[in-house]
C-alpha positions in Angstrom: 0.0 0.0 0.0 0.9 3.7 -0.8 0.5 6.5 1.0 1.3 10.0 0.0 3.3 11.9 3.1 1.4 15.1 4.0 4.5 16.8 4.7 6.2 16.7 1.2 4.0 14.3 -0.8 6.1 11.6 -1.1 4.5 8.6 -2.2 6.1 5.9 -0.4 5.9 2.1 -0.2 6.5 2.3 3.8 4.9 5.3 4.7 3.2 4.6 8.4 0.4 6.7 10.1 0.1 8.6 13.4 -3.0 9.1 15.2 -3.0 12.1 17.5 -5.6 13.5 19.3 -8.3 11.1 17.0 -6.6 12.8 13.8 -4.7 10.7 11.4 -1.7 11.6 10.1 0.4 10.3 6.8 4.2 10.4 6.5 7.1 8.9 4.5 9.8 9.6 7.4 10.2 10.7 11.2 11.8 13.8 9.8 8.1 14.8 8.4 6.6 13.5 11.2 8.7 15.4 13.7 8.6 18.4 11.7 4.5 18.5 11.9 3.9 17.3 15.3 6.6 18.0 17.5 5.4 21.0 20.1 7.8 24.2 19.3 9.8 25.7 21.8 8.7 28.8 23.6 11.3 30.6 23.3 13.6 29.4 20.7 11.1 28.0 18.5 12.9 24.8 18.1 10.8 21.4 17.7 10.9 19.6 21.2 11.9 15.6 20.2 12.0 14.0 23.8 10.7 14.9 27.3 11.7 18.5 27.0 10.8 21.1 30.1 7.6 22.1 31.2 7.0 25.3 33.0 3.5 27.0 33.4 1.5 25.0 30.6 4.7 26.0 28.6 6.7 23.5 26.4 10.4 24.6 26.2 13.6 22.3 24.9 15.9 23.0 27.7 16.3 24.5 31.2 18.4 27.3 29.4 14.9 28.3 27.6 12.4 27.9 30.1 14.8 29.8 33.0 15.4 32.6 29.9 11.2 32.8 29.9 11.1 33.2 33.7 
């Protein structure tokens, strides 16, 4: 089966699916994946991939970030 990513339209043999939040989600690599659904930073904007900090209902990738917001 093919599946088009809905990052950058790939059509790909071993594309795989996410659901989040009930939503389904199409993508050819973890690269799209990541780049979609990864929560940005709050202050640097970067995509959080891991644990990451939170601080107030606020996603941040470090302790350098979220002590920078305080």
């Amino acid at each position: 089966m093919k599946a088009n990513c809905e990052v950058c339209g790939n059509d790909y043999a071993r594309a795989f699916e996410i659901v989040l939040g009930g939503e389904r989600h199409v993508f050819d690599c973890f690269e799209c994946a990541i780049h979609l659904l990864a929560p940005p930073c709050e202050d640097c904007g970067c995509r959080i991939v891991g644990h990451g900090i939170e601080r107030d209902d606020r996603m941040y990738c470090s302790n350098h970030c979220a002590s920078r917001a305080a």
